[in-house]
C-alpha positions as CSV (number, residue, x, y, z in Angstrom):
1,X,-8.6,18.2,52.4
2,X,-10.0,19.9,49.5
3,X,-6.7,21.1,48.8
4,X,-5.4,17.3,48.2
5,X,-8.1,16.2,45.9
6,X,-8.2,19.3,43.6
7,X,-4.1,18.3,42.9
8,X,-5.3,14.7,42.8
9,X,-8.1,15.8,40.3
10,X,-5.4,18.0,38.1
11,X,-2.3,15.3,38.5
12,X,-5.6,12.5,37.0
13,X,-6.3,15.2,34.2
14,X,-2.1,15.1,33.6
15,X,-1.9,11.9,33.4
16,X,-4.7,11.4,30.7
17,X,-3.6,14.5,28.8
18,X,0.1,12.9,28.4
19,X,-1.5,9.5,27.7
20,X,-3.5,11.2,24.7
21,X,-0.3,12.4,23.4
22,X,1.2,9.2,23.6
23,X,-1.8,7.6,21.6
24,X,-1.5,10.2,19.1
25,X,2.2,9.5,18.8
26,X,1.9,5.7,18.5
27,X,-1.1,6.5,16.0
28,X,1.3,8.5,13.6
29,X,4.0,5.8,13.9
30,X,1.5,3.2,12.8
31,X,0.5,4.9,10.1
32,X,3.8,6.0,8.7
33,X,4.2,1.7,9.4
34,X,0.9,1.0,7.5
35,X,2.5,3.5,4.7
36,X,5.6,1.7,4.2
37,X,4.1,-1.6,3.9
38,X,1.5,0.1,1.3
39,X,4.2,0.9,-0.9
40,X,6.0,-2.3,-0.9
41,X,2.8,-4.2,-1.5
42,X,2.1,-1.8,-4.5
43,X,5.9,-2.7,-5.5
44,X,5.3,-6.1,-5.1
45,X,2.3,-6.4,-7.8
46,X,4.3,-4.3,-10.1
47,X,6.9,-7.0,-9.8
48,X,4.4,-9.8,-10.1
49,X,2.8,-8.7,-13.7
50,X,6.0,-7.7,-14.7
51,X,7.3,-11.4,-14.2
52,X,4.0,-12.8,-15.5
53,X,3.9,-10.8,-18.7
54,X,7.4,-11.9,-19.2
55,X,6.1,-15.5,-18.6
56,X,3.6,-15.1,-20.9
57,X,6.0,-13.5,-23.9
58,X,8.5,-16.7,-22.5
59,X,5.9,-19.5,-23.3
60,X,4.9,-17.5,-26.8
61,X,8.6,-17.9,-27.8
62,X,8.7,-21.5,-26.8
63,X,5.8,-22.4,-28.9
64,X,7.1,-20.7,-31.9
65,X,10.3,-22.8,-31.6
66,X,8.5,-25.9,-31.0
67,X,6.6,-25.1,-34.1
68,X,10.1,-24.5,-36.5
């Protein structure tokens, strides 16, 4: 009797030792995830003042032709 609920206790412990690993698993993945989308958001406003200081230098040249 004791027998059975000291390899019920250790098969519990097993169980919660491979679901920690898991976790930590699914924890790395995410942040590897969280990462990647980091560095495309950073890409992204790199893009974005690139295109408005080109918008900018656009509507300087358009005035100086209007003005001609």
């Amino acid at each position: 009797m004791l027998t059975k609920k000291l390899m019920a206790l250790i098969f519990a412990i097993g169980l919660l030792v491979l679901a920690c690993k898991d976790t930590k698993k699914e924890q790395e993945e995410l942040n590897q995830k969280l990462e990647q989308i980091e560095a495309v958001e950073t890409a992204l406003d790199s893009t974005l003042n690139a295109v408005n200081e080109k918008t900018e230098e656009v509507e300087q040249l358009i005035k100086e032709l209007d003005s001609i």
